[in-house]
N, C-alpha and C positions, 0 to 999 in steps of 0.2 A: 047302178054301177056305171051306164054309161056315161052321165053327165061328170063323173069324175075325170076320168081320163080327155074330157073335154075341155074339161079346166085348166088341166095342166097343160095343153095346149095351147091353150087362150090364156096364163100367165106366159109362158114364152114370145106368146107371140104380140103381145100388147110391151114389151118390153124391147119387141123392134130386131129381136132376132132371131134368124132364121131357123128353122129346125137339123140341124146335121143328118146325117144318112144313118150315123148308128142312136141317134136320139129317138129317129122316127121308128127305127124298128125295134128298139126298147119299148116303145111306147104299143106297137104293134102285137108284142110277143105278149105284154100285162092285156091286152086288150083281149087275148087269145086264152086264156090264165083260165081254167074254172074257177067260179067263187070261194069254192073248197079250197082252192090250191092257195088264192092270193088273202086267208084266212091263214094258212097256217104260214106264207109268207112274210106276213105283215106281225103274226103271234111272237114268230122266230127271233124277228130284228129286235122287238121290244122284249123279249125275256134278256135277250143279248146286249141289250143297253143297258136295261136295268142294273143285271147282274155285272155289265162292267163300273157301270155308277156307284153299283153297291159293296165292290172289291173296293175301287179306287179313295172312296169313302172310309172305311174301315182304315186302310193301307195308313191316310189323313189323317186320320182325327183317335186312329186307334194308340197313335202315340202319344196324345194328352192325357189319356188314360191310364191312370199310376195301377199293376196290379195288385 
């Protein structure tokens, strides 16, 4: 887990910019995360995308469909 949040460091900062005060302690706060916790973080966002992909889909394409 470390080298992750070292990454996203090292994209920022190969990109020539600086890190802001509230980027570093976003970065500080996930670093602080237990595993468990940044699990059901990361669960949450992608059931949440999913299921808005999966409305906005339906919403789309459920109108070509003659009932």
């Amino acid at each position: 887990m470390a080298d992750e949040s070292t990454e996203i460091f090292d994209d920022l900062q190969r990109r020539g910019e600086p890190l802001t005060t509230e980027e570093q302690e976003a970065i500080g706060r996930w670093e602080r995360l237990s595993s468990w916790r940044k699990a059901i973080a990361i669960g949450a966002f992608s059931v949440g995308t999913f299921g808005l992909g999966f409305t906005l889909g339906g919403l789309i394409f459920g109108r070509w469909r003659k009932a």
